[in-house]
C-alpha positions in Angstrom: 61.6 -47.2 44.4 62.1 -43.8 42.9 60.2 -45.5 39.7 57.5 -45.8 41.9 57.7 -42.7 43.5 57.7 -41.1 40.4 54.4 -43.0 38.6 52.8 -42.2 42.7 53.1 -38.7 41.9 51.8 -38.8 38.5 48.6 -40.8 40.0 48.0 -38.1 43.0 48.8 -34.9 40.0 46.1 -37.0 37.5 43.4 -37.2 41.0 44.4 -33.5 41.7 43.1 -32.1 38.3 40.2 -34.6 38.2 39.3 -33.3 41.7 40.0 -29.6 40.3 37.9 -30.4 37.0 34.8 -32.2 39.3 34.7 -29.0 41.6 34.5 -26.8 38.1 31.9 -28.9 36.9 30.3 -28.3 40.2 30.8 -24.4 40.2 29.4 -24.2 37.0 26.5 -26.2 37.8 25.3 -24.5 41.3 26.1 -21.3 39.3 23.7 -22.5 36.5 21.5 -24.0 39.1 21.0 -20.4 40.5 20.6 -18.8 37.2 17.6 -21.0 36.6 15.9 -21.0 39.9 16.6 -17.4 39.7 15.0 -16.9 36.4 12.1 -19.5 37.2 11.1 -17.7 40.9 10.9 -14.4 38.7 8.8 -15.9 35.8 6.7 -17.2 38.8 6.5 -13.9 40.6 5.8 -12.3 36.8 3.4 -14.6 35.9 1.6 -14.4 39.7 1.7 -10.6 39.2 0.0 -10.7 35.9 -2.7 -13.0 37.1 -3.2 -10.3 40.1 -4.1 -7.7 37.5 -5.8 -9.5 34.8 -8.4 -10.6 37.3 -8.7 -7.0 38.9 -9.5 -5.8 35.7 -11.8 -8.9 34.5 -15.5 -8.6 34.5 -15.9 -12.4 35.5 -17.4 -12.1 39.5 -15.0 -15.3 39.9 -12.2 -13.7 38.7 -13.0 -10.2 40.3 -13.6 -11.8 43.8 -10.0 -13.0 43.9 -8.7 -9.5 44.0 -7.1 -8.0 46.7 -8.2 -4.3 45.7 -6.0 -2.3 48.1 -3.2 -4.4 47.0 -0.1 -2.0 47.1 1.2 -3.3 43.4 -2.2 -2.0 42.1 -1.5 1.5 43.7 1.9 1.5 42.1 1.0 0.6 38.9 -2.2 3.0 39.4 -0.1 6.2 40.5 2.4 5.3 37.2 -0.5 5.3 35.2 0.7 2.1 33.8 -2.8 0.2 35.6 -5.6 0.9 37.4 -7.6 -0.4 40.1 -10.6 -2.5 39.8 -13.4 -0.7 38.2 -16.3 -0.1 40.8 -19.3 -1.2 39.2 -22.3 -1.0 40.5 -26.0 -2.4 39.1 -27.6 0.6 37.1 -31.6 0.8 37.9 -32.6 0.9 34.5 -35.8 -0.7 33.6 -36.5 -4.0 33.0 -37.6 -4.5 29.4 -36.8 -1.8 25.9 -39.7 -2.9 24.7 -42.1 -1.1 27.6 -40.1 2.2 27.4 -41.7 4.8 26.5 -40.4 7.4 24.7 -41.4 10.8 25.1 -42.2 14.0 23.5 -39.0 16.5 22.4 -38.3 18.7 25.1 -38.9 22.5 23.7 -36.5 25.0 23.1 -36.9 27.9 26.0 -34.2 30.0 26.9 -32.3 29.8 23.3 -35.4 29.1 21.1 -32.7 29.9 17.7 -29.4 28.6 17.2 -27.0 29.1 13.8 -23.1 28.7 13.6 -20.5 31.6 12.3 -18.6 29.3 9.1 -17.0 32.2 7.4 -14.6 34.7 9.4 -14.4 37.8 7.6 -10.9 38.0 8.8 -9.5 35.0 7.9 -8.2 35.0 3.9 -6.2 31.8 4.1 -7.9 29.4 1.2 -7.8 26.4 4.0 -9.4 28.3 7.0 -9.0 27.0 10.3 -11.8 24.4 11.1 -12.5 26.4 14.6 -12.3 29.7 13.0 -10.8 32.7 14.5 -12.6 33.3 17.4 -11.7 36.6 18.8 -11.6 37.2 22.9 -14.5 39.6 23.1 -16.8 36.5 20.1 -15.5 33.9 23.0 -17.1 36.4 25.7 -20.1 37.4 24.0 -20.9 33.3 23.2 -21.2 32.8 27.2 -24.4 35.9 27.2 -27.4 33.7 26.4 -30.6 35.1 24.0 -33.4 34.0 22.1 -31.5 33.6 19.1 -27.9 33.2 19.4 -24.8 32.7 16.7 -21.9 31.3 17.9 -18.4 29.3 16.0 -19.0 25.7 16.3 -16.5 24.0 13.9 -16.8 23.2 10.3 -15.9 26.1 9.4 -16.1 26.7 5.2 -13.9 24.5 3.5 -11.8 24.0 7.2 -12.1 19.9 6.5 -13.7 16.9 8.2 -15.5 15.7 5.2 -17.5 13.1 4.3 -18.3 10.5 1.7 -21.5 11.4 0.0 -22.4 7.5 0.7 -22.4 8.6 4.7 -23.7 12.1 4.0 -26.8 10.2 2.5 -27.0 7.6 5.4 -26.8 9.5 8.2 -29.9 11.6 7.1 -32.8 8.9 8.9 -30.6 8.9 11.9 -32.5 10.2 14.9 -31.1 8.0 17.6 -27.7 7.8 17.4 -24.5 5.9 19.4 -21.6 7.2 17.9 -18.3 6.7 18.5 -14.7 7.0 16.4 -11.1 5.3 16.3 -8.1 7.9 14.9 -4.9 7.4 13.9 -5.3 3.6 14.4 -5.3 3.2 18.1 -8.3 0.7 18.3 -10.5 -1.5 16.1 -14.5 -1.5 16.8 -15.8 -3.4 19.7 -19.5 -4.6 19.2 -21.8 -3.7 21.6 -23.7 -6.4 23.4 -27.8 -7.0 25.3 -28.5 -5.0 22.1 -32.6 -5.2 21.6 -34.2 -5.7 18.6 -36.2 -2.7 19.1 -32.6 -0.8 19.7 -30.6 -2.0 16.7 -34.0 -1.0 14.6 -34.4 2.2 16.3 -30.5 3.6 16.6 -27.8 4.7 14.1 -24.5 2.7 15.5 -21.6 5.2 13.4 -17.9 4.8 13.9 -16.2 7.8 13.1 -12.6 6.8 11.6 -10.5 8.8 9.7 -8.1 6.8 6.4 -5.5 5.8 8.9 -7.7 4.4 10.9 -10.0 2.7 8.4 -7.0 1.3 6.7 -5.9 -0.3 10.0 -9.6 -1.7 10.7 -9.6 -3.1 7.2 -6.6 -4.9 7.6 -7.0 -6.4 11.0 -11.0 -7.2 11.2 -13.7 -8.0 8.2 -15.3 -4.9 6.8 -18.5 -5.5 4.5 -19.8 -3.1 1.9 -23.0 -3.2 1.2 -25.3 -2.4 -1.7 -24.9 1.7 -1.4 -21.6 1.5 -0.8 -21.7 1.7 3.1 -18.5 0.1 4.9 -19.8 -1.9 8.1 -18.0 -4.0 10.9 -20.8 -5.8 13.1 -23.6 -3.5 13.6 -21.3 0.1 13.0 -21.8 2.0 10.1 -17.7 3.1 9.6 -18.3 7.3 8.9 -14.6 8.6 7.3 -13.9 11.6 7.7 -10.9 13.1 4.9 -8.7 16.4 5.3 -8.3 16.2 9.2 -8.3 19.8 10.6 -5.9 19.2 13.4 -2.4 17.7 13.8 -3.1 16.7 17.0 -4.8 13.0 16.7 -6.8 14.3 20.2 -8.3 17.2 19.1 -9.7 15.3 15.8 -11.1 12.8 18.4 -12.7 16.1 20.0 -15.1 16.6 16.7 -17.4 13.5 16.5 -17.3 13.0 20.2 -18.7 16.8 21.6 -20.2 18.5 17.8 -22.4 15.4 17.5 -25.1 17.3 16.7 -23.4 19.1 13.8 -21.3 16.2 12.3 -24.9 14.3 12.4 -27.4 17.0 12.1 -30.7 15.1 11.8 -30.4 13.6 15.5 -32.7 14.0 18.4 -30.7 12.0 20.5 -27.1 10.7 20.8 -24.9 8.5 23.1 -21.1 8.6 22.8 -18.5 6.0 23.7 -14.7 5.9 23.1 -13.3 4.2 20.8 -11.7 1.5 23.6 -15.1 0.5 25.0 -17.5 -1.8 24.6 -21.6 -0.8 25.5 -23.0 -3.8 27.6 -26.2 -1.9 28.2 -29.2 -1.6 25.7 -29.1 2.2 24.1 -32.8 2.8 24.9 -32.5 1.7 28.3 -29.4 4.5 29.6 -31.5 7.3 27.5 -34.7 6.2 29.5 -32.8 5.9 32.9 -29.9 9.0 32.3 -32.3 11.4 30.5 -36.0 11.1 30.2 -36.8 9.8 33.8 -35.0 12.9 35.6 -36.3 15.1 32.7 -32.6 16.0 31.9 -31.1 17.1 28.4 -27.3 15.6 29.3 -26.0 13.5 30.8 -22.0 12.5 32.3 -20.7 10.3 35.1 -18.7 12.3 37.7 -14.9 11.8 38.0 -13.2 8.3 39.9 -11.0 10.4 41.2 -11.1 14.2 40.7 -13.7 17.2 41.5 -11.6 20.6 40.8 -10.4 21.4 37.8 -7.4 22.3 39.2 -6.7 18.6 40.7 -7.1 17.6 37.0 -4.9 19.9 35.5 -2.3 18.5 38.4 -2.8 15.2 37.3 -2.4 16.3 33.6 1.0 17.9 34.0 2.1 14.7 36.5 1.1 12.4 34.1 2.6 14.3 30.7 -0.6 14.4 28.9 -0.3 17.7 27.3 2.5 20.3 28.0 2.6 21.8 31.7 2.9 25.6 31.0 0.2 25.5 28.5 -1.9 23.4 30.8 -0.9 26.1 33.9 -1.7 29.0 31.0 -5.6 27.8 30.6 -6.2 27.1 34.5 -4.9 30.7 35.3 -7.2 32.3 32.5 -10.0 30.1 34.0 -8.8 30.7 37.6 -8.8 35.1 36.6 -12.5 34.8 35.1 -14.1 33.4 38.1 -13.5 29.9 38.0 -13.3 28.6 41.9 -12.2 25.3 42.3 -14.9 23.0 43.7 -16.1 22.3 46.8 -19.3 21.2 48.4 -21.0 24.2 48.3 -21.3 24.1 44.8 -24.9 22.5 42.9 -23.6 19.7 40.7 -21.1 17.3 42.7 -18.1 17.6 40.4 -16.8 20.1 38.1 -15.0 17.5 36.4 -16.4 14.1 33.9 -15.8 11.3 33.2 -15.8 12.4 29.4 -15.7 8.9 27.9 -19.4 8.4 27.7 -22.0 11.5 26.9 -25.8 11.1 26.5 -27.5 13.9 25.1 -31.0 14.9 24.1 -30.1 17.7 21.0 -31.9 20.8 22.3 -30.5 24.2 21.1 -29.2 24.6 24.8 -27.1 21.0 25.1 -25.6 22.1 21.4 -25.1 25.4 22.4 -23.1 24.0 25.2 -21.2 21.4 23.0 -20.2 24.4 20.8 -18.6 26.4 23.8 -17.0 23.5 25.2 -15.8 22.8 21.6 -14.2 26.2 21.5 -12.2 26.3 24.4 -10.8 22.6 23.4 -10.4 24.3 20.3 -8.7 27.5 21.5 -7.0 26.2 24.7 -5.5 22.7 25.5 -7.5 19.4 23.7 -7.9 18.3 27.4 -11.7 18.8 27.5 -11.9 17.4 31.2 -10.7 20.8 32.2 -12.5 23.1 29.8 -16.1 21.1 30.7 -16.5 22.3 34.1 -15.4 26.1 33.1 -18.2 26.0 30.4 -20.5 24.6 32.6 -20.1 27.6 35.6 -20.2 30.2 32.8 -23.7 28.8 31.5 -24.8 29.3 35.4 -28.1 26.9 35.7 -29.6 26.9 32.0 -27.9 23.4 31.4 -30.1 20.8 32.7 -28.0 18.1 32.9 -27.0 15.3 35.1 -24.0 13.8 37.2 -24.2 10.0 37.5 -21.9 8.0 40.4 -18.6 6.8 38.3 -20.2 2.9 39.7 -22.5 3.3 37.4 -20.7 4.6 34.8 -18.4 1.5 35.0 -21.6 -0.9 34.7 -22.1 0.8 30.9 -19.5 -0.8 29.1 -16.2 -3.0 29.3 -13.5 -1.1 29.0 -10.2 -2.9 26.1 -6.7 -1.4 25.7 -5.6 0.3 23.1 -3.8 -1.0 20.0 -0.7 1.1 20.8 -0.5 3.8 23.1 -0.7 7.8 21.8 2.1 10.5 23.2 3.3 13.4 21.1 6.3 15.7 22.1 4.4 18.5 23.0 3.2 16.5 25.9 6.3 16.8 27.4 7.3 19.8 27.4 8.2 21.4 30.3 8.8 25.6 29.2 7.8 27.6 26.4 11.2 28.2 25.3 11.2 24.5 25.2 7.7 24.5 22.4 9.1 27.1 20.4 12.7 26.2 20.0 11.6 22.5 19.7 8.8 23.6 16.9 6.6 21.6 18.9 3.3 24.2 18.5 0.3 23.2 17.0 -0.2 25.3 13.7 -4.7 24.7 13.6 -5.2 24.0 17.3 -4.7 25.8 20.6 -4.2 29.3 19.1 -5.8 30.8 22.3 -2.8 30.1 24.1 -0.6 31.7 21.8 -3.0 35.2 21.1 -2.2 37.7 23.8 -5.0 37.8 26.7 -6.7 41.0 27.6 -5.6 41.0 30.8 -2.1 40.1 32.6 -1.8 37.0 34.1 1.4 37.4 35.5 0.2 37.7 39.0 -2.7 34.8 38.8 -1.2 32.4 41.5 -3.3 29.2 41.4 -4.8 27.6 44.1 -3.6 24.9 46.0 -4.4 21.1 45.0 -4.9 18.8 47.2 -4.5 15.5 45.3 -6.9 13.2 46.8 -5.6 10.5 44.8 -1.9 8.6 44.2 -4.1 7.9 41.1 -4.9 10.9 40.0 
């Protein structure tokens, strides 16, 4: 019997620690069952949540029509800058055929009949002179008073940099219509415009202004041919480098194709821009016909998604880190002590603040008088020309012709592609001016404005009030 009793008890210890090693086996498993489930609901939700914003931002109606546009991940995403709502697009009532478009006569030259640029500053003896110049406070002031013949810096300054090959310099002399663009410091590789006419693509001058970075980038990740001069082409754009960059800020060399235009390509009568990220969907001839010549206007610029003051945008800036908030808070008071009011309805153009991604000009003395001073104060202030546009625009009073187009229609231009990689500098995120200078964060050829002493004190310039209309903005 105690035989027995002893082998019984070995049996019910062996069931014990099979039954301890089944429910093990079982922990582990509902424990490993979670993990996946777990893992496979958030792929789900991931993957669900990707599909949400891929077809918010597609530009397929089937796709579009299955957005929820005042989803509340959209305005998260929006108001973190990390996304963005649904474009609003809306058709453009351009006409029907390039072919039947007329183009008309050159408007004249009226109230600035003569314009030449300063390019040697008497004061400056540095061997590499700055590529703004030295523009003094009372040369800044004088540049706003308009006459007959005027003389004003606008860049390319002697020996200051932005060069080009002589292949390009040589090239760009038969170009009279022009849509330029330009990729720096390798953010993006050239997108080719599509509904291009034969009448366009004979007619225009399609130049991509890169600089070595970039055309190094472009040559490695998309086929560049060289033709019989020596020209570098992807598609239908004519790849313009541009050696001995003036700025160390990649956003202010970005600044020199897109407003001097008319002075990096002298010969033009007229001239579309584009970023670098887009993608024109609309024929050339077509938006200068329907933006230009059918309102008799000289320029042309889609107002804000979001913003109308200045001030809003220069919120928006400092919220969003895309250049340092005292030296954004510096240019708004200077702005804010000459006169500037922020806008409101009263005012004659319906924003004081562009969409600055797309410009269409007509190269009159007056629209490249205008792209010099709004050069200048990207040039002497902050590279943030969304701020410095409106300013240049209420100083000119009504001698700029131009007009504001609804953002829809903007939209309807072009399809809009990420970046290769993101830009962000330090600077950007500074927060004092201790913070610049200790950090040796200050540009050494840009945004010396900010750094010469004003003629006035600003100490007591409060800004106004913003009222953000936007989470977005």
């Amino acid at each position: 019997m105690a035989r027995r009793s002893r082998g019984g008890g070995s049996a019910a210890a062996a069931l014990k620690a099979e039954a301890a090693a089944m429910r093990l086996v079982w922990r582990r498993g509902v424990v490993r069952l979670v993990l996946v489930s777990a893992i496979a609901w958030a792929m789900l939700v991931l993957l669900a949540l990707a599909f949400h914003l891929w077809s918010c931002s597609s530009s397929v109606a089937f796709l579009s029509a299955l957005c929820k546009k005042d989803s509340k991940v959209l305005s998260l995403f929006d108001s973190m800058g990390l996304s963005s709502k649904p474009l609003h697009r809306c058709p453009i009532p351009v006409a029907d055929d390039p072919n039947a478009v007329a183009i008309p006569k050159r408007t004249p030259n009226t109230i600035v009949k003569k314009l030449s640029y300063i390019t040697v500053d008497k004061q400056d003896k540095d061997p590499s002179p700055l590529f703004g110049g030295r523009q003094s406070w009372k040369q800044r002031e004088g540049s706003f008073k308009l006459n007959s013949t005027m003389k004003v810096h606008c860049g390319f300054m002697k020996n200051s940099g932005a060069d080009m090959d002589s292949v390009d310099v040589k090239y760009i002399q038969k170009c009279k219509f022009v849509v330029a663009s330009g990729i720096f410091d390798g953010y993006d590789i050239p997108h080719q415009p599509s509904n291009i006419s034969r009448r366009s693509q004979k007619l225009f001058c399609f130049l991509m202004v890169v600089d070595e970075v970039s055309l190094d980038f472009i040559e490695k990740n998309t086929t560049v041919k060289i033709d019989s001069a020596g020209g570098k082409w992807v598609g239908i754009w004519r790849l313009i480098t541009v050696h001995r960059l003036p700025f160390d800020e990649p956003r202010r060399n970005g600044k020199i194709p897109k407003i001097l235009t008319h002075r990096l390509f002298p010969q033009a009568w007229y001239s579309i821009w584009i970023d670098g990220k887009m993608e024109l969907i609309v024929d050339p001839l077509l938006i200068l016909e329907r933006y230009l010549w059918r309102g008799k206007y000289t320029f042309a610029v889609a107002v804000h998604k979001h913003h109308r003051s200045i001030y809003e945008e220069g919120d928006a800036i400092k919220r969003r880190k895309r250049y340092a908030r005292p030296l954004v808070d510096l240019q708004m008071k200077m702005y804010y002590y000459e006169g500037m009011e922020p806008w409101s309805p009263k005012k004659k153009i319906p924003s004081d603040v562009p969409e600055g991604a797309v410009l269409i000009r007509e190269h009159t003395t007056m629209t490249d008088l205008f792209s010099c001073l709004w050069f200048n104060e990207v040039n002497l202030f902050t590279p943030r020309d969304q701020i410095s546009f409106g300013y240049v625009v209420h100083r000119l009073g009504d001698a700029l012709k131009f007009y504001m187009f609804p953002n829809c229609e903007y939209n309807s231009l072009f399809i809009l592609h990420r970046h290769t990689r993101e830009h962000s500098s330090k600077v950007e995120w500074a927060k004092t001016i201790d913070e610049i200078v200790k950090k040796g964060l200050k540009e050494s050829r840009g945004g010396l404005g900010l750094w010469t002493p004003y003629p006035a004190d600003l100490s007591s310039v409060e800004l106004p009030a913003v009222e953000r209309t936007s989470p977005a903005g």
